[in-house]
C-alpha positions in Angstrom: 74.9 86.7 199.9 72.1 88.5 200.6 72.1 92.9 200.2 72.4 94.2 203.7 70.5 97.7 203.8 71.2 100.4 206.7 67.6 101.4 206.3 64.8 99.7 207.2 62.1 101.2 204.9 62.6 100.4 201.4 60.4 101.3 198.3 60.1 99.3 195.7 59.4 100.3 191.9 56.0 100.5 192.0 56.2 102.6 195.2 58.6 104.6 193.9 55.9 105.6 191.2 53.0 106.1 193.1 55.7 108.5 195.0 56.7 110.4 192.0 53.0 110.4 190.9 51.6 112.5 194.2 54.3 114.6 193.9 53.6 115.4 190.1 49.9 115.6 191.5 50.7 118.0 193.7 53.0 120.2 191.4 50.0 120.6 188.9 47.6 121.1 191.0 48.2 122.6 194.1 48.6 126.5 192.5 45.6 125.8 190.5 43.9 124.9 194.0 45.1 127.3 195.9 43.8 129.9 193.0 40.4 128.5 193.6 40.8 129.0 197.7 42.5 132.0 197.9 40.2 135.3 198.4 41.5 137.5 195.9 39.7 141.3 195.8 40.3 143.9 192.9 37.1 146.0 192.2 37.8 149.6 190.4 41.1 151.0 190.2 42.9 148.3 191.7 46.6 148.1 191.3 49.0 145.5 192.6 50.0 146.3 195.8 53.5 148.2 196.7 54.1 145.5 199.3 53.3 142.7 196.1 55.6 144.4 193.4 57.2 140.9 193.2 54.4 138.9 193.3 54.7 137.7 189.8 52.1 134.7 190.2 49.5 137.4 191.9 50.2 139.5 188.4 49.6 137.0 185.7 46.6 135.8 187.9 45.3 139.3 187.8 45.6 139.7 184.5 43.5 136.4 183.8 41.0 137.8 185.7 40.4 141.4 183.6 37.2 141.5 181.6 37.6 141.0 178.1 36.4 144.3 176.8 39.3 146.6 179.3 41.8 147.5 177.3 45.3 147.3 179.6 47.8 149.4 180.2 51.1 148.2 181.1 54.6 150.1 182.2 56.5 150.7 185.1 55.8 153.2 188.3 54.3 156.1 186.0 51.3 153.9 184.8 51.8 152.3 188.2 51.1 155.8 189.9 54.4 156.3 192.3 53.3 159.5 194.2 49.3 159.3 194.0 46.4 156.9 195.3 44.7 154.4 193.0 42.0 157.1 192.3 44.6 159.5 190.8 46.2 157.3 188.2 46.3 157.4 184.2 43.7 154.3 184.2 41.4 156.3 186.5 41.0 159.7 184.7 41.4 157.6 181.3 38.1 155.8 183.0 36.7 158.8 183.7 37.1 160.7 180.3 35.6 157.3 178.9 32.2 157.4 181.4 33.4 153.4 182.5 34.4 152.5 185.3 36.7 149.2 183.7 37.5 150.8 180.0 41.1 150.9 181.0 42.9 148.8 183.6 45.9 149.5 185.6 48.2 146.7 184.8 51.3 149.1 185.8 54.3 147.5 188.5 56.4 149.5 190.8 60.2 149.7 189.4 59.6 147.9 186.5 62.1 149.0 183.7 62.0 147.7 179.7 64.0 144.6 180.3 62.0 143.9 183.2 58.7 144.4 181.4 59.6 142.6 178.5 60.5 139.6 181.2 56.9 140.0 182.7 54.8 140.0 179.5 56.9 137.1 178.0 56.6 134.6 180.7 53.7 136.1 183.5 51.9 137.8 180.4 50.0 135.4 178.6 46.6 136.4 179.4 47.4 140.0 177.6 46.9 137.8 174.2 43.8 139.6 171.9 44.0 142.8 174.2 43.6 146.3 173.4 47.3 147.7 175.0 48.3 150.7 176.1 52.1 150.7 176.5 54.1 153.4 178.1 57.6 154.5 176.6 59.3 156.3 179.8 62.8 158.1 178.5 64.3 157.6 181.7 65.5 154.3 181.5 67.8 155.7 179.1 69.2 158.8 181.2 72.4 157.4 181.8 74.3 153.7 181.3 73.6 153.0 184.6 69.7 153.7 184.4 70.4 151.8 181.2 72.1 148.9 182.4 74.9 149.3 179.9 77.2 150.0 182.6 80.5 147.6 183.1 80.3 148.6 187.5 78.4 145.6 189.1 74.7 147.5 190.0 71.9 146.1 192.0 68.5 146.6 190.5 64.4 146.3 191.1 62.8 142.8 189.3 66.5 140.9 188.6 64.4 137.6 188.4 62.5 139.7 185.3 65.6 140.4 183.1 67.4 138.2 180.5 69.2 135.6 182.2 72.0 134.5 180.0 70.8 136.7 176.4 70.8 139.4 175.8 74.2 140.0 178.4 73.5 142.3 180.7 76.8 143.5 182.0 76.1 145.0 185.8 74.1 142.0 186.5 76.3 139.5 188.1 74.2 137.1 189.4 75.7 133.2 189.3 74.3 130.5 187.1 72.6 128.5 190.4 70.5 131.7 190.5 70.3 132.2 186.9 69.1 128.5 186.5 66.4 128.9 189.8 65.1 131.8 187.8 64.7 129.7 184.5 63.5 127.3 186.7 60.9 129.3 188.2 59.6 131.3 185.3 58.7 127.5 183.8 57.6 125.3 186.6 54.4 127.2 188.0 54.4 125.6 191.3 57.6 127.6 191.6 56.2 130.7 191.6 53.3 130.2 193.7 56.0 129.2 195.9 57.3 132.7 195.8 53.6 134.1 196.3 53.0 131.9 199.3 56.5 133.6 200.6 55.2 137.8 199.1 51.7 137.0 200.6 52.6 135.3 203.9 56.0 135.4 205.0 57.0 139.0 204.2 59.0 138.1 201.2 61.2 135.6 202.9 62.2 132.2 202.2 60.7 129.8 205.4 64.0 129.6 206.7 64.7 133.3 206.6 61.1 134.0 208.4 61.8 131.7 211.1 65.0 133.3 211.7 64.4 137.1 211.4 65.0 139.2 213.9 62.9 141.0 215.8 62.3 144.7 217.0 63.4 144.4 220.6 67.0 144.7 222.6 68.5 142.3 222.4 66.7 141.5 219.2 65.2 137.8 219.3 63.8 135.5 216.7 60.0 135.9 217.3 58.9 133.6 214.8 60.8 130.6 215.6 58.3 129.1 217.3 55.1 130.1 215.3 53.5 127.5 213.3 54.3 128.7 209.5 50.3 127.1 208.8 49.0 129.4 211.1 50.5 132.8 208.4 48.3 130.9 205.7 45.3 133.0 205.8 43.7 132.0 201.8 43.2 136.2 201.6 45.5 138.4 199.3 46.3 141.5 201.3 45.2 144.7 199.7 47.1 148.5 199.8 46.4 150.2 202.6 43.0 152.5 202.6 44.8 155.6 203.8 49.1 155.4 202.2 51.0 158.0 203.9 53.1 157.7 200.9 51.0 158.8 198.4 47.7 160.8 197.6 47.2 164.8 198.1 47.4 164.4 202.1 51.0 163.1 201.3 54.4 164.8 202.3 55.4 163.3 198.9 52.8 164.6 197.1 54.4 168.1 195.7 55.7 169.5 193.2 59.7 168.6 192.2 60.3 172.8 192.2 58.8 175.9 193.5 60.9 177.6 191.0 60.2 175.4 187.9 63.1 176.0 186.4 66.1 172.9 186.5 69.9 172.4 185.8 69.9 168.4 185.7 71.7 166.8 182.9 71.7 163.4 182.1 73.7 161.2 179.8 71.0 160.2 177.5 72.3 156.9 176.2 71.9 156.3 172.2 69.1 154.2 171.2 71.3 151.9 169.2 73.3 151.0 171.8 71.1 150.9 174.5 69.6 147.4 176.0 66.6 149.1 177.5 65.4 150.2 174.2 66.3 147.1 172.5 64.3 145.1 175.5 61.5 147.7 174.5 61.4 147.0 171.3 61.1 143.3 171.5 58.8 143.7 173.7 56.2 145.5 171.4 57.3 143.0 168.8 56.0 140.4 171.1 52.8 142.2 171.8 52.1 142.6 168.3 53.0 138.5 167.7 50.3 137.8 170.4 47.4 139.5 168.7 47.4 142.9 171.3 46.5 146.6 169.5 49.1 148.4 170.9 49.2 152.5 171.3 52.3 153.4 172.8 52.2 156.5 175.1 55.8 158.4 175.2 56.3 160.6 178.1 55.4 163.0 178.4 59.0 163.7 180.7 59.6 166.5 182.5 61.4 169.1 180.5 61.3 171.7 183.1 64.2 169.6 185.2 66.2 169.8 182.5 69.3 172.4 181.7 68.6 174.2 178.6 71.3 172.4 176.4 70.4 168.7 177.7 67.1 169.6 176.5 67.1 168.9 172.5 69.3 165.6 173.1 66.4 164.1 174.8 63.9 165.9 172.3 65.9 164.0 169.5 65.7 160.8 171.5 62.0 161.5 171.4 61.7 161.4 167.8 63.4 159.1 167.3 61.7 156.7 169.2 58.6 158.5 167.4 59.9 157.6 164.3 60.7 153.9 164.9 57.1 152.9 166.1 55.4 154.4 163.0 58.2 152.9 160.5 57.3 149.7 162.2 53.5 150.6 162.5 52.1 151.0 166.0 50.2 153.6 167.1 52.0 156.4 168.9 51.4 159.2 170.9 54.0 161.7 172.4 52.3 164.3 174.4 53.3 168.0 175.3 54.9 168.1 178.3 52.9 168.9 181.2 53.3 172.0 183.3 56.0 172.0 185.5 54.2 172.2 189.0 52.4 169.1 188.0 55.1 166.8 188.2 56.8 165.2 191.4 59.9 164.2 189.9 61.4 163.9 186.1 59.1 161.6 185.3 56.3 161.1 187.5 53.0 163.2 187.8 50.9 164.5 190.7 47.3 163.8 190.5 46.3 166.4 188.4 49.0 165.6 186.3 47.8 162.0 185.5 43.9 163.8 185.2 45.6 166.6 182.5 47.4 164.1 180.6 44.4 162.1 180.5 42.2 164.5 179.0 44.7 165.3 176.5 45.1 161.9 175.4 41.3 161.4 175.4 41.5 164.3 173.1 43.7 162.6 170.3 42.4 161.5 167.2 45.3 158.7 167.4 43.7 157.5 170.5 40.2 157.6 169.7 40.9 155.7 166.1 43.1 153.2 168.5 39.9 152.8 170.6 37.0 152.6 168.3 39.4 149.7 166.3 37.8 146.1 166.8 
């Protein structure tokens, strides 16, 4: 008796092939051709956009498209620049000290953290091979177990699709293993992160389901974009940071010192470097820089001492040698600078403009750094 089948079109093996084939087609090359399409502007100073912190794709194609001579310098929202404009970053005044506009570039991402960054250079990271690095060590990742991670208390965090999925444990993240697996998935099958760029660059972060359904601004609150044509939000042009942030810069309400008085009482519960998975993330992470052929300098601090009370003071300055003393034992370059004055810094770790442009010139100024940058 002859198969009876409920559905009219059938495939047979050679169609199913030629299927299977366009879609592998398409896997390959569609982020490759979309890289090609896609209007993509950087120019001096350029940072990844606040708005494109998550943008992973966006980052490791930025990186691939530094010159080869710019030496890079990677870490979270300090090297980032939280409170000042791309102009008044540690890559700009290090540019200036050096008379080049591209001698250093800004390769910073908001809320990064070590596990995160040791996530982002591992798999997004690639094209940082044979670079001249400039790494920055910030202490306050280790504050506290929850800054840490360490803690048992379920915590939500910045960059969860950076850390370590299933090793090292990271006890507060709690994700399940579908996600888990989706991130492993994504981190290897490129089309799956230009996915996630299309959704960053496009669809304000969302999935296409989520954009169609969010709500909008009026009473009652509707769906505006149900019935806009998704194709329509693909414009092929990478949206830059606004010219004029009211977030950051000098005209900034943000943009102050953390104290009039500059004198703090804050103590914090500086986690020990042997147990704590920040530092360990850090330290594979120059490990892997090293493996990968980069000349890494690594910049710690300087923190902001002034917010400190007087006894939490020479728990962190122990911490800081420490640290100190690990990266020489194991041979990088290091660098841990005097703190700066107190009314240049916003918060404990972040500096105002003419912070970043004083810590630049005193960095410039080191004969670690200038034996670091003559080095071929």
């Amino acid at each position: 008796m002859e198969t009876v089948f409920v559905n009219e079109l059938r495939l047979t093996g050679r169609q199913w092939l030629l299927v299977g084939g366009i879609v592998l087609a398409f896997v390959l090359l569609a982020p490759r051709a979309w890289k090609q399409a896609e209007r993509f502007d950087t120019g001096p100073d350029y940072r990844l956009p606040y708005a494109l912190s998550k943008d992973y794709w966006l980052y490791e194609r930025r990186l691939g498209e530094i010159p080869a001579p710019s030496a890079v310098v990677i870490g979270d929202s300090v090297v980032w620049g939280e409170y000042v404009l791309p102009d008044g970053t540690l890559s700009h005044f290090l540019n200036q000290a050096a008379g080049r506009p591209d001698a250093f570039v800004n390769a910073g991402v908001n809320g990064l953290f070590p596990l995160a960054l040791e996530g982002l250079a591992e798999h997004y990271g690639g094209a940082l091979r044979n670079r001249k690095v400039i790494l920055h060590c910030n202490l306050l990742w280790m504050s506290s177990p929850k800054a840490d991670l360490s803690t048992k208390k379920e915590e939500r965090f910045n960059h969860a699709r950076l850390v370590p999925q299933f090793s090292p444990r990271i006890p507060c993240y709690r994700a399940d293993a579908s996600e888990r697996l989706g991130v492993v998935m994504e981190r290897n099958l490129p089309v799956l992160s230009w996915v996630n760029h299309l959704q960053c660059v496009s669809f304000n972060q969302k999935s296409l389901p989520d954009w169609t359904l969010e709500q909008g601004s009026g009473d009652p609150p509707g769906h505006p974009n149900a019935y806009k044509n998704p194709l329509a939000q693909l414009t092929l042009h990478v949206p830059g940071a606004p010219a004029l942030d009211p977030e950051r810069g000098p005209t900034s309400a943000r943009h102050k010192p953390w104290s009039t008085a500059g004198e703090g009482t804050t103590r914090f519960e500086w986690v020990a470097l042997d147990a704590s998975l920040q530092w360990a993330a850090f330290q594979r992470l120059t490990r892997l820089l090293r493996e990968r052929g980069n000349d890494v300098l690594v910049v710690v601090g300087p923190f902001n001492e002034h917010l400190l009370a007087g006894e939490n003071r020479a728990p962190y300055r122990q911490l800081c040698d420490n640290i100190a003393v690990w990266l020489k034992e194991n041979r990088f370059e290091c660098i841990v600078p005097e703190p700066l004055p107190s009314a240049l810094y916003a918060d404990a770790s972040h500096p105002l403009t003419e912070g970043y442009r004083v810590l630049a010139q005193r960095l410039h100024t080191e004969a670690t750094f200038q034996q670091w940058k003559s080095r071929r």
